[in-house]
N, C-alpha and C positions, 0 to 999 in steps of 0.2 A: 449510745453515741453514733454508733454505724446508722441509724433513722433519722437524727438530727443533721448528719454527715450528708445526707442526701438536698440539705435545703441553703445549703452553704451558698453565698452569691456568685461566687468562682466556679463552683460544679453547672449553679444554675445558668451561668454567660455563656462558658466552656457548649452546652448543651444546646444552647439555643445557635448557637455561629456555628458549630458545626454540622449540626442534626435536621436534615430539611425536613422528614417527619416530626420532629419537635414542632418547630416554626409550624408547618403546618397544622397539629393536633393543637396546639395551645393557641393562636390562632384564633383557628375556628369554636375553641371552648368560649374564649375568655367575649368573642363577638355575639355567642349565642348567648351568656350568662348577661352581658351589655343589653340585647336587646331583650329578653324577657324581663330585667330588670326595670327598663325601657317603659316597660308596658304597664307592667306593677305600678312603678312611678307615675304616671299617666292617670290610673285610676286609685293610686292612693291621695295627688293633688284635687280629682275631683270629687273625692269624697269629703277630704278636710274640708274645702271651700264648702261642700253643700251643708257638712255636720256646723261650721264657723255661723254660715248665714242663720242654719235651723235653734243656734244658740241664742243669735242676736232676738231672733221673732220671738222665741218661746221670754226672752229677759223685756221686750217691748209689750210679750200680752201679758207680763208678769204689771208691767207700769201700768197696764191702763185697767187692769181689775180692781189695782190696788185705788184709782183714780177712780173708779166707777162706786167702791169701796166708800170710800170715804166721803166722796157728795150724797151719799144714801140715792141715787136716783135724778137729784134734782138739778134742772138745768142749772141755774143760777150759781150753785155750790161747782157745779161742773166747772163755769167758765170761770169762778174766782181762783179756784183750784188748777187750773190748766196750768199758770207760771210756775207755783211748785213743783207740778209732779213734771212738767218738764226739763227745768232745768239739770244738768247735770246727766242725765239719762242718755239712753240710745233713743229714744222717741224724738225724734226731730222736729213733725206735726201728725197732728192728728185729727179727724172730722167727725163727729159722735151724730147720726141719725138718729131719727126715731124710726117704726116703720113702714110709716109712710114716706120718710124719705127727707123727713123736712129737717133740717140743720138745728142739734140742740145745743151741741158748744164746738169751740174749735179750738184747737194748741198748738203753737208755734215756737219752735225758738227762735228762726230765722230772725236777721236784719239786715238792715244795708250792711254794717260793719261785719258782717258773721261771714270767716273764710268758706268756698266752694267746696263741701264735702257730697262724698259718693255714698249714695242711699237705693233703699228698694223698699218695694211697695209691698205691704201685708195691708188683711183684710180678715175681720173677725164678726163669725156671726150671734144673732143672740143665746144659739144654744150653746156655744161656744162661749160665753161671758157668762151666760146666765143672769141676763139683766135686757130688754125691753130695747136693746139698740144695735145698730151696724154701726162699727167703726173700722174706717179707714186710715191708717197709718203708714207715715216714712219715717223707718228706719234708718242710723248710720252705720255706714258697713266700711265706714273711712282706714280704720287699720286692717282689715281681713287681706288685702295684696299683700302686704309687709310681710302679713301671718305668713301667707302662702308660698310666700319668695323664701324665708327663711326656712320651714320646708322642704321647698325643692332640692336648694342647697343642701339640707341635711341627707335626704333622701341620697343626691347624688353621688355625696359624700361614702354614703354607707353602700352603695350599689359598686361604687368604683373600689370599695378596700375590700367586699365579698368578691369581685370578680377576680382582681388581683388575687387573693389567698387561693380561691379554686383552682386559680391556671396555676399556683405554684403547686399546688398537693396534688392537679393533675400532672404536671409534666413530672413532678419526682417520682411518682407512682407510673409512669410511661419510659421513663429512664431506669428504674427498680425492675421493671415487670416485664418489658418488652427493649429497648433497645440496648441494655448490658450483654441477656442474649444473642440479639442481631448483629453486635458489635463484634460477638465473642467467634457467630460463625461465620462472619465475613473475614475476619483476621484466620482463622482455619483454613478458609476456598483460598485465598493467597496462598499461606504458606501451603494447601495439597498443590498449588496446581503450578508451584515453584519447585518443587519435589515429586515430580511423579514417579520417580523409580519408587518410593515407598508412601503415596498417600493415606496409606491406612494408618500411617502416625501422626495423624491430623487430625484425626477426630473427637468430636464437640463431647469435654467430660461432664459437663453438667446438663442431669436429669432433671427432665421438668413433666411434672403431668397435667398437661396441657397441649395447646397448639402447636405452640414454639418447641414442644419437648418430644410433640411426635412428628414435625420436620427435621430436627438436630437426630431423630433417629434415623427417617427415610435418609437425612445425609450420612450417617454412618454406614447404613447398608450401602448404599452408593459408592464410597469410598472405597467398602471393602470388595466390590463385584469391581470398580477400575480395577483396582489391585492384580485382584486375578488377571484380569482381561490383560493386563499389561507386561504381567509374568508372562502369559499366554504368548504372548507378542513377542516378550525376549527371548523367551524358549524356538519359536517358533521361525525368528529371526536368525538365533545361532545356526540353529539347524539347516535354514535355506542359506547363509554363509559357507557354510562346511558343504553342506552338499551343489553349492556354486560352484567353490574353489574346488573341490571334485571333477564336476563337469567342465570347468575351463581345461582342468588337469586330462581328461580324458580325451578331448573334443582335440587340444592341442596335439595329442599322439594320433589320435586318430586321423587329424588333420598332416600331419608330418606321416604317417603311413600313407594316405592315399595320394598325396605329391610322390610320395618317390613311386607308389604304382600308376600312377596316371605319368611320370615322366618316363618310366620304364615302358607303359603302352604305347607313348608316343616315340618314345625311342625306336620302339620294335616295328608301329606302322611305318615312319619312318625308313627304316632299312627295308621293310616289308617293300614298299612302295620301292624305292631305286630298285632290290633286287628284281621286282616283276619289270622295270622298266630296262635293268640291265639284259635282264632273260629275253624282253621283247627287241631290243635294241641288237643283242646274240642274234637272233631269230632273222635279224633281216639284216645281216650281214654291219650291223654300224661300228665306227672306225674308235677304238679303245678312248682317243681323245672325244668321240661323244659322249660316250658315257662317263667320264668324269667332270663335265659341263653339267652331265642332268643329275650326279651326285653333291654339286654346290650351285645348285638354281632353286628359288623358291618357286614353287610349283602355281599358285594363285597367282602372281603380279611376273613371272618370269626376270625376274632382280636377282642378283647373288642373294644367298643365303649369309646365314651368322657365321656357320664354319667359313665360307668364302671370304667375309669381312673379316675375321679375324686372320687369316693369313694373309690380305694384303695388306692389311696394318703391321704386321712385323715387320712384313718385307719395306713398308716404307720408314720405319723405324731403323731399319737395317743400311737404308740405302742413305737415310740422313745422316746418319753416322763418318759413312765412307764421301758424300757429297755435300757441297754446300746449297742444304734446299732448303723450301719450307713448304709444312703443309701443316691442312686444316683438318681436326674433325668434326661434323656436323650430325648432331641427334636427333632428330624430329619426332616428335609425341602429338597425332590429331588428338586435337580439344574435344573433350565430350562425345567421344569414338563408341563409347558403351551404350550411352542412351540414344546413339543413332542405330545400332543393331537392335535394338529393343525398341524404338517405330518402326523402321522399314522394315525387320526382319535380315534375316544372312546373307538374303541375295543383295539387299541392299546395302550392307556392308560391306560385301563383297566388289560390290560397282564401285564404291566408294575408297574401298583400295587400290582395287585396278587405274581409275581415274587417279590418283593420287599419284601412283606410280610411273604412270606415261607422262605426266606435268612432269613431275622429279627429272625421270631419264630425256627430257625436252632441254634440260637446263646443266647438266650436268656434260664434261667434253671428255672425252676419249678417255684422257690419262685419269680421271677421276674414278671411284670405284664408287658406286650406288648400293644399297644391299636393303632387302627387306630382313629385321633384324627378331621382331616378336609381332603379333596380330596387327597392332597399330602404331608399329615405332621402325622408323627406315635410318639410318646415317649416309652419311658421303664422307669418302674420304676425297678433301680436296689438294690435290698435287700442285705440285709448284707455284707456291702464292708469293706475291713479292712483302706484305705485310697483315697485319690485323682489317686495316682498310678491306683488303680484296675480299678476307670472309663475312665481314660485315657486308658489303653490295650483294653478295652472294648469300646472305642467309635472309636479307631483305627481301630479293625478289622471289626467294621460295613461299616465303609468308603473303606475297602482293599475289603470288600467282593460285599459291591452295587456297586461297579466301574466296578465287569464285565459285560462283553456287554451279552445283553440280544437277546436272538432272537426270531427273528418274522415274519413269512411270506418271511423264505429265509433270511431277513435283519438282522445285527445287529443293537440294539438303546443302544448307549450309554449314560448313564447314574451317576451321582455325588449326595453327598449329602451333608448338611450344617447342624453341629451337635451344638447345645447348650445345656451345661452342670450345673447344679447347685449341689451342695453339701446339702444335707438336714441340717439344724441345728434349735436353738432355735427360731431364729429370724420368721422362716419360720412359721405362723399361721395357711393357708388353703391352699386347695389347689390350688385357684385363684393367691395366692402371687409366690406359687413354677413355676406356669406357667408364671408368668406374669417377675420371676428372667429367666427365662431359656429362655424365649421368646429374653430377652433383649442381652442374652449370641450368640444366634441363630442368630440374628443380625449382629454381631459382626465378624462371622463367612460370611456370607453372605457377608459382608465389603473385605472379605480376600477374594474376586473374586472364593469365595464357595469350595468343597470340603475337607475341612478342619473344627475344631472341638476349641469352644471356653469353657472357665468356665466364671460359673457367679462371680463376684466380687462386692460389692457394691461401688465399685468406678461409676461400668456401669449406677447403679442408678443414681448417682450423675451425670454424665455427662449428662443423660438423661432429668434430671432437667433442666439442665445448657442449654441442648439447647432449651428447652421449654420456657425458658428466653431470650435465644437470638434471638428465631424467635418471639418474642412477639416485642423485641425493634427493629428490623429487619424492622417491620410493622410501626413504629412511624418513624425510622430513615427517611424511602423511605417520609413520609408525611413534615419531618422535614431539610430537606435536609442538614441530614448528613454525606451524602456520599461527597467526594472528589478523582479527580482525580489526580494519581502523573505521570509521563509520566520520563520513561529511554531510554535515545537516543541509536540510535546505528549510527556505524560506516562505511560508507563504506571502503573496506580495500582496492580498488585502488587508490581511490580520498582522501583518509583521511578526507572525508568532513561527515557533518553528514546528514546522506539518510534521518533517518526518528524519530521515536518514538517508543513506546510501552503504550499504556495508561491503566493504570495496580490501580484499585480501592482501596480505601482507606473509612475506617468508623471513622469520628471523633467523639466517642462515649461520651455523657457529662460525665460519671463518670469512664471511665476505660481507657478512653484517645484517640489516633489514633491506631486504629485496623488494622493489614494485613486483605488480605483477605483469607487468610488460619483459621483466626480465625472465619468467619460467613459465607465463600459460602457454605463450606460442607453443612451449617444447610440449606443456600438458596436451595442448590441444590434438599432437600427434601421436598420441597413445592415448592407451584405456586410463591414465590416471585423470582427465579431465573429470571422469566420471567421480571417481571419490574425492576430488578437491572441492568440485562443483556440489555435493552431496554434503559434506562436511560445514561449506562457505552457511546452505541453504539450515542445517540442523542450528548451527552455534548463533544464526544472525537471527534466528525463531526464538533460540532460547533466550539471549539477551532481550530483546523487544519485552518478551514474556516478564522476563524478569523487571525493567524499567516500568514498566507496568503496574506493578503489584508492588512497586517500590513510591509508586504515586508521582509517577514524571511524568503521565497522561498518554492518551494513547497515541503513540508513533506512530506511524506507516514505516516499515523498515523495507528495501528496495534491493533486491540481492539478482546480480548479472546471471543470465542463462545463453551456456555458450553453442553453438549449433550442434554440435556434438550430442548434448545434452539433451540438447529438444528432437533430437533423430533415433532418441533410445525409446523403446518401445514402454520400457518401466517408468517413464520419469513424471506421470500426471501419481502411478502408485507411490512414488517417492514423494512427492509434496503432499499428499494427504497423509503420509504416515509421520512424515517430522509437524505437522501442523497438530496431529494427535496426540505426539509423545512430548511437545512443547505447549500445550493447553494454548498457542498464540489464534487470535478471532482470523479466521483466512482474510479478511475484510484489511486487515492489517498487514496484509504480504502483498507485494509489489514484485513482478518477476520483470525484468527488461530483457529484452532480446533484441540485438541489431537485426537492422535492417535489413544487410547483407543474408544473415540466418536466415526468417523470416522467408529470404527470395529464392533459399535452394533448392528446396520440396514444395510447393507451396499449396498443394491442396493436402498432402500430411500434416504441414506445418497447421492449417486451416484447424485439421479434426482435433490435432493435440492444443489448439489454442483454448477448442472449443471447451472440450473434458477439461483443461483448466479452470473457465472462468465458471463453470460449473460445480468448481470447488467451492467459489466464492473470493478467490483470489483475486486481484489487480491485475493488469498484464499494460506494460508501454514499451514501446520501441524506440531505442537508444540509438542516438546518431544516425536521426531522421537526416533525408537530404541526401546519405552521402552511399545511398543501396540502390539507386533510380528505382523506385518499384512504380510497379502501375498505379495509378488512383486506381482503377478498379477494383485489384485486389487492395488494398489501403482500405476501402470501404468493407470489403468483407472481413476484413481484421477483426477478432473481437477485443479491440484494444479499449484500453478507457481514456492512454496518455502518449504522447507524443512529446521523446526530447529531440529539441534544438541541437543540432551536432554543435561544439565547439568554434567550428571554420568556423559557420556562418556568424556565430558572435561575436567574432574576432574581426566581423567586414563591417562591425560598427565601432569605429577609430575614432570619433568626438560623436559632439553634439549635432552636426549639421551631417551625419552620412542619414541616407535616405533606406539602408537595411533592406535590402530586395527583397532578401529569400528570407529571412525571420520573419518581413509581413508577412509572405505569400504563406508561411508555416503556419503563422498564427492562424491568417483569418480561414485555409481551410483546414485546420483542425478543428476548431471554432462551428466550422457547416458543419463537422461529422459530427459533430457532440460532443467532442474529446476536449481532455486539459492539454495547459502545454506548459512543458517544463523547459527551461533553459540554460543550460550547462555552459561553465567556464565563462562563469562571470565576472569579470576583475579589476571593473572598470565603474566608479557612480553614476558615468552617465550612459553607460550601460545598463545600468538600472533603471533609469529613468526613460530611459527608452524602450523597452520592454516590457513593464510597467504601465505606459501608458497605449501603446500594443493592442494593450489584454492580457499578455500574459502571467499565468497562475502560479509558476512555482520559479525559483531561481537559485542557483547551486553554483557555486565558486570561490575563487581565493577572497573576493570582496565581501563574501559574506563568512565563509569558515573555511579552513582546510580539512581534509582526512584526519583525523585523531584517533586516540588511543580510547579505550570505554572508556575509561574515569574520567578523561579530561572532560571528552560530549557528557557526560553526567552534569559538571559543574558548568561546561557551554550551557546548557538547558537552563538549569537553575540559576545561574547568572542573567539569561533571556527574559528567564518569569522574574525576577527581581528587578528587574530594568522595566518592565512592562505596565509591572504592580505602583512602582513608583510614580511612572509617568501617569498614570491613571490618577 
């Protein structure tokens, strides 16, 4: 039964619709058995027809012996005889010579009345008759077509139901012998390569001794060396975890030991330094009030020092109390103060505060106190202001005036600064709180890509709380695994099919519910957890892909954000080869976006780690083109493959008739560089159709899908191919 089972019409349809080596091998059997058949037929027709004619001649020299027979020789009997022995025969006519040549009888059946029949000429000699004449005769060969056709037909008959049986005993024997096997270890490579923590329970239990059975073995050995290699890996993994968290553990003390001796050293040069200057100051007789000047003056820019500014902040705190005044404080932070000490060098840092310092002390009047407070951070405290207005003029013109270029050695160094403001009032107790409002204002200002001037509000407080609390549940989430991904498809706009994803993080928070991630990356992004969220986001959105995969949803492109942090860490090209390993997902298949913005902070680092990337074989496109100004120069050395359209700009296409500036200008030079382009926050149809007609390659928005949960994009997809298949 099980061999009969194999010729079933349903096993046999089943085989052929899904098996493209079926189709293929039966195919080419059933066209090969056709055309030798082909051929057969060819020269079995041309033998019938010759054996048909060789029948007719041998039955016409049978008539005319029997005719030579019967006249004994003699012409006369010949010609009386001619009507008999013609009639009814294949002999049509006939011409009896002697031989010399000369005519001794002739036979005919022919008449006017007698229908057009097809004949051929035979010729018989006298050794051949055995009788004293040449006869020349027409045969009728009137039915031999018919023969032949009938024939053909039968032949093609029997040609067409042996080809048919072959292709079916070949392909049951190619579905028995060879693809039940291949069936059995391609459903294995799936489920190993969807369980890699134990692929060695995947392997192919049926022995064959043969080809097939010594590949299903090289895949067991295979299977069982991953194995290892992967134990290998997780052994090896724990081990550099434990001895990380070690090292952070150690680096931390050590790091908190050499601040208190490095603030202890500088404490003691410090005194070290007043005491030689009080000793020299002794020395030449100077008056006790100099030298407590040179014990609150910073000695580089000749400003009050910190201690000084902290004691004239009380005292104005003190005096607000007792009088009706107001005053300002003002925190100043130069923009990009570090990586100017690191071109010019210290002297040039040096110039760079001194010049800052005399601008400052030019603008600042008597009652105000100026103070140089840390390397690249000065305050003002401004006295009697009539409202917020006055510090606001006044914190404008310090930003109008530090902006000009400074020179130095030939060069200009340009230069910005980041102003945080607070309003003195009740609340304000020391002057630790005033520093610690204006610190948090100065922040705020540093957030506004710098040059620019904030006030303090105690809202700043409260949010400062707020995120002290979210990066504390931040830390639980990552242990609790509360994070989930939602994945937003996008569209190819030729194929109308869907290319790929977007797998875009979600925090199911237990008391405030599912969080975007707008509400906690900011905070991630200011600590080390960006690193494990960004690590986590890049394993789980591998693994799922992996999984859709081998689930037969086709191959995705899955699209996972990499935030600057991420791209600045020295391990992060090791970490994307190692989750692309331990998730079996094609690198071909991974999509990494980096803004623009990132992209422009380091940019020949950013360059090397883009490069070690696409050398993985991975995607790379930069998210919220447009809104990073980068150079086209660097743009060209990008090794990007894709370019998204920021949001704005798709939002500047409001109907049918806006003319999209900056979407064309995106398209047609990403288009020069070789690049796709994608076009985010779509949500509009004739947004679509505009973009679309463009050029542009991919499109992603609420008018095509939202962010979803996996199951629901599961049944998005397959509802897509079913809608596809239909219209087809």
């Amino acid at each position: 039964m099980a061999f009969f089972s194999l010729f079933s019409p349903q096993r046999i349809w089943d085989t052929l619709v899904h098996c493209r080596l079926c189709r293929q091998v039966t195919g080419a059997v059933f066209i090969a058995i056709v055309l030798v058949e082909g051929a057969i037929l060819i020269f079995s027709v041309n033998n019938f027809e010759r054996d048909r004619l060789l029948e007719i001649e041998r039955e016409g020299f049978a008539v005319v012996r029997a005719w030579l027979e019967i006249s004994g020789d003699s012409p006369v009997t010949l010609n009386k005889m001619a009507p008999m022995i013609g009639g009814g025969s294949v002999l049509l006519s006939a011409q009896v010579t002697d031989e010399e040549g000369k005519e001794v009888a002739y036979l005919s059946q022919n008449s006017i009345l007698a229908p057009a029949q097809e004949t051929f000429q035979a010729s018989w000699s006298p050794s051949e008759l055995g009788y004293p004449y040449w006869v020349s005769a027409r045969l009728d060969k009137t039915e031999i077509p018919a023969q032949v056709t009938a024939f053909i037909w039968r032949i093609i008959g029997l040609v067409l139901l042996i080809s048919f049986f072959v292709t079916i005993v070949t392909m049951a024997i190619l579905e028995r012998l060879m693809l039940h096997p291949i069936r059995q270890m391609h459903a294995r490579m799936g489920e190993a390569g969807l369980d890699l923590a134990h692929p060695e329970n995947h392997q192919v239990t049926d022995r064959r001794n043969d080809e097939l059975g010594d590949m299903a073995g090289a895949y067991n050995q295979l299977l069982g060396r991953l194995s290892k290699a992967f134990a290998e890996i997780r052994t090896q993994q724990e081990n550099l975890q434990h001895h990380n968290t070690q090292l952070e553990s150690d680096v931390a003390e050590r790091t908190k030991e050499l601040n208190l001796v490095v603030h202890d050293l500088r404490r003691e040069a410090v005194e070290r330094e007043r005491a030689e200057k009080a000793l020299d100051a002794s020395k030449s007789e100077l008056s006790s009030e100099h030298l407590k000047k040179l014990a609150y003056t910073d000695t580089l820019t000749g400003l009050a020092n910190r201690d000084l500014f902290m004691d004239r902040c009380n005292q104005v705190l003190r005096q607000m109390k007792r009088q009706d005044v107001k005053a300002a404080v003002h925190l100043i932070d130069l923009d990009g103060f570090h990586a100017i000490n690191q071109t010019y060098g210290s002297q040039g840092g040096d110039t760079v505060l001194q010049t800052v310092a005399d601008r400052l002390g030019a603008l600042v009047r008597e009652s105000d106190t100026l103070a140089r407070l840390s390397a690249d951070e000065f305050a003002v405290v401004q006295f009697d202001i009539q409202d917020s207005d006055d510090a606001s003029v006044f914190a404008q013109r310090i930003t109008e005036r530090i902006r000009e270029a400074i020179d130095w050695q030939d060069e200009e160094i340009d230069i910005s600064c980041s102003i945080g403001i607070t309003l003195l009032g009740s609340e304000d107790t020391s002057a630790e709180d005033v520093l610690h409002h204006v610190a948090l204002a100065r922040g705020r200002a540093k957030e506004d890509q710098g040059a620019s001037y904030h006030f303090y509000a105690e809202e700043m407080n409260r949010q400062a709380l707020e995120r002290q609390d979210i990066e504390r549940d931040l830390k639980k989430a990552l242990q609790r695994d509360e994070l989930v991904l939602f994945y937003q498809p996008k569209l190819d706009v030729r194929n109308k099919h869907v290319s790929g994803m977007e797998a875009l993080v979600r925090w199911n928070h237990p008391e405030r519910g599912l969080l975007g991630p707008g509400f906690f990356i900011p905070v991630a992004e200011r600590s080390p957890l960006i690193i494990a969220i960004g690590e986590w986001v890049l394993r789980e959105a591998c693994r799922q892909a992996q999984r859709w995969q081998g689930e037969g949803m086709g191959k995705l492109k899955v699209a996972v954000n990499v935030s600057a942090v991420q791209l600045a860490e020295s391990c992060m090209v090791t970490t994307v080869r190692q989750v692309l390993l331990e998730t079996g997902l094609a690198p071909h298949l991974l999509e990494l976006e980096i803004t623009e913005s990132a992209v422009m902070e380091n940019v020949e680092d950013t360059i090397t780690v883009l490069e070690e990337l696409r050398g993985l074989g991975v995607s790379l496109s930069i998210d919220d083109f447009g809104t990073g100004y980068s150079s086209l120069n660097y743009l060209k050395r990008f090794p990007v493959k894709r370019i998204k359209i920021d949001k704005a700009f798709v939002d500047e296409i409001v109907d049918e008739t806006s003319e999209g500036v900056i979407a064309r200008a995106v398209v047609t030079m990403g288009h020069s560089f070789g690049m796709e382009i994608t076009a985010e926050g779509v949500e509009e149809e004739f947004q679509h159709q505009f973009l679309s007609n463009l050029g542009c390659d991919e499109i992603q928005g609420y008018l095509f899908a939202k962010p979803m949960a996996a199951v629901d994009f599961e049944d998005f997809v397959k509802a897509q191919a079913k809608d596809a298949g239909s219209a087809q």
